[in-house]
C-alpha positions, 0 to 999 in steps of 0.5 A: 526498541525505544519508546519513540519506535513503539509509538511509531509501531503503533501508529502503523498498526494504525494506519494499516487498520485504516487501510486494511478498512478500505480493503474491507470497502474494495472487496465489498464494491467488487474489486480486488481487496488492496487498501491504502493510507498515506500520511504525513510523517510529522504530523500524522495527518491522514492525506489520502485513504483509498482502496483498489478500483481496477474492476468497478472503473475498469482501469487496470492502473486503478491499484490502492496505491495509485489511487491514494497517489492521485488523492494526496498530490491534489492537496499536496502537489506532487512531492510527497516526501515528506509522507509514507505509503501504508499498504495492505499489500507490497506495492507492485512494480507499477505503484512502486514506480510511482512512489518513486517519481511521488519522492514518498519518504518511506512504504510501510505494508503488510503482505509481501509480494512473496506471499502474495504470489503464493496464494495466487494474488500478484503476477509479477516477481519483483519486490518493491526493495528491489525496485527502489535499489535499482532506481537509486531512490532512498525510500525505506521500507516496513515489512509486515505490519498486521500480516496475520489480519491482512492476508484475509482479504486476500484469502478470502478472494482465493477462489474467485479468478485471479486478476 
């Protein structure tokens, strides 16, 4: 790995904090946990920070994803290509879409829809690369980014009805 690479891994680690923060806030209003950041790539300007408001609006489009979505293309228009998407969790086949249309350059998250299937948290078994590869879209993808911290909040939802 090059320097410019581990700089790189550590602003998404970062970010992923930020994000993993307003999982943090999500949990706490009473919804289900998933946080998220987007960001400019080239100067790493923070654009959008959001968390998942599916219960407290009572809009089950409400993801972290879209919401941050929603937030950046108010200050930048709808082309976000020249931002990422960091995410406490995979986007689901829904944000992955939207992230699609937003023409975001690249998804960087930390719990997979794999797992997240695993303990109960997502309903849908297609992942976001999957998606991307069907839709011809040339978004890269980076798995895995602080897992260990935050599949806690997706741990500590386990008991309570899944969505």
């Amino acid at each position: 790995m090059t320097n410019a690479e581990k700089e790189l891994e550590k602003d998404y680690e970062r970010y992923m904090l930020i994000a993993h923060e307003e999982g943090s806030k999500s949990l706490r209003e009473g919804n289900n946990g998933f946080g998220a950041v987007i960001v400019i790539l080239k100067n790493g300007e923070i654009v959008a920070k959001t968390h998942d408001t599916e219960n407290t609006a009572s809009d089950p489009t409400s993801h972290a994803e879209i919401n941050a979505i929603r937030i950046a293309s108010k200050k930048l228009g709808k082309d976000l290509s020249e931002c990422i998407l960091v995410s406490t969790h995979e986007p689901c086949p829904m944000c992955s879409t939207a992230l699609i249309w937003a023409k975001i350059q690249g998804i960087v998250y930390s719990v997979s829809i794999k797992e997240a299937l695993k303990l109960g948290r997502t309903r849908i078994d297609l992942t976001c690369e999957e998606l991307i590869e069907r839709a011809n879209a040339t978004i890269w993808v980076k798995k895995g980014v602080l897992k260990e911290k935050c599949i806690t909040l997706y741990k500590s939802k386990r008991d309570k009805k899944p969505f």
